[in-house]
Each structure stands twice: as C-alpha cells, then as structure tokens.
N, C-alpha and C positions, 0 to 999 in steps of 0.2 A: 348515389352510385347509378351507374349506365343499366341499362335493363339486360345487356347482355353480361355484364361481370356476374361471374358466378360466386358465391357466398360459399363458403363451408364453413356454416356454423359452427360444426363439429371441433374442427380442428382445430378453428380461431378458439374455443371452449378449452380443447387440452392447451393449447398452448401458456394460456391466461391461467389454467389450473399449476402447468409444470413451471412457469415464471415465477407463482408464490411461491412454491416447494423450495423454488430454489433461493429464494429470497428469507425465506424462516433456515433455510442451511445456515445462511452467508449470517444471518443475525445471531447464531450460535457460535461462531467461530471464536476463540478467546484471542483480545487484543495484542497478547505477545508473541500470538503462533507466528507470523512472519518474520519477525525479529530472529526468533529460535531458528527457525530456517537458515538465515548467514551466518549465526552460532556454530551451525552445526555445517557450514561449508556449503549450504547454497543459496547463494546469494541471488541468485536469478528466481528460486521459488518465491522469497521473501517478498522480492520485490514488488514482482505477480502477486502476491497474496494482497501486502499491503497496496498496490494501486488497484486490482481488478475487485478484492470483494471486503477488506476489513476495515477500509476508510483510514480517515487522515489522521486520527491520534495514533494505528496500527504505524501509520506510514513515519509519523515520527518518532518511532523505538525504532524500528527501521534504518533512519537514518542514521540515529547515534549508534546504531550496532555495524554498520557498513564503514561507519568514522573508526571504528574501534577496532574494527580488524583488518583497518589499514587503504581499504576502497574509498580513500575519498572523492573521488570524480563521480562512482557510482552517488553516492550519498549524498553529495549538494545537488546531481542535477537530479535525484528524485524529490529533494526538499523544494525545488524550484519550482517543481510540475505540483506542487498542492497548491489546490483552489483557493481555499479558505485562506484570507489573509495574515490572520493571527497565527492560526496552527505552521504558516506556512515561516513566520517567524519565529514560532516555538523550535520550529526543528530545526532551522537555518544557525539559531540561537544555542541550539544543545551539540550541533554539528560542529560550531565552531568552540563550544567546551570541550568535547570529545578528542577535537581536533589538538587544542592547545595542550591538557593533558599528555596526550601522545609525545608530542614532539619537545626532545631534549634542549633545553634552554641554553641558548650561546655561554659561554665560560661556567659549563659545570659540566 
C-alpha cells in the first residue's frame, strides 16, 4: 500500500468479524427453508434464499418445488444458473420429473 492510503484497522476488524456472523447464520439455515418459501407462495424469497445463502442442493428442492406449482420457466432457468455440474443435473433431472408428472398425458 501507498504511504498516503489510510488503513482502518478497526473497521476492516468488524467487518471480517460481522462476515463470519453472517456466514455461521447462513450455515444454520435448514435445506428445505427455500423450497417452503414457493410452498407457501413466494417464490421470489425461495429463490433469493436458495441462490444467495443455502447453496445448490437448497437450490435443487427449489427447482422441483417451482416445477410443482407450475413455474416452470422460474425453475429451469434457476437449475441452469447452478455451478456445480452434477447438482446442476440433479435438478435439471428432477425438474423435468416434476415436470412430466404435472402434465396430462395425450389420450387420457
């Protein structure tokens, strides 16, 4: 660093303190809370929950719950946006069971 950039210890300190707080939160959170979320009618929290803090097996109960109550546009393109290659076909994979179920099969 430059001799004239000013440090604040201090604050770079809480910050580094208030990041783990928030990181033992996000570690407690139980994997189906997102899901419940579009359960319960909002699908925008869920989503939020499962991309921003529950990670990507949240984010795939997620999808098959967005498939199930009929969002599916919601539901593939958040299975599309998981990093993880395998999870990211685990849910692409349950999306499109979810999906099949749903939908009334020709001549019945």
């Amino acid at each position: 660093m430059a001799e004239s950039d000013d440090v604040d210890l201090v604050t770079l300190a809480r910050l580094g303190v208030r990041a783990d707080r928030l990181a033992a939160r996000r570690a407690g959170l139980p994997t189906e809370l997102p899901a419940l979320w579009v359960t319960l009618g909002s699908p925008q929290v869920g989503v939020a929950l499962a991309a921003a803090v529950a990670g990507e097996k949240a984010a795939v109960l997620v999808v098959a719950e967005l498939m199930a109550t009929g969002d599916a546009a919601r539901g593939i393109e958040l299975a599309q946006g998981i990093r993880g290659a395998r999870i990211r076909a685990a849910a692409l994979v349950r999306a499109a069971s979810v999906f099949a179920r749903r939908r009334p099969r020709a001549g019945r």
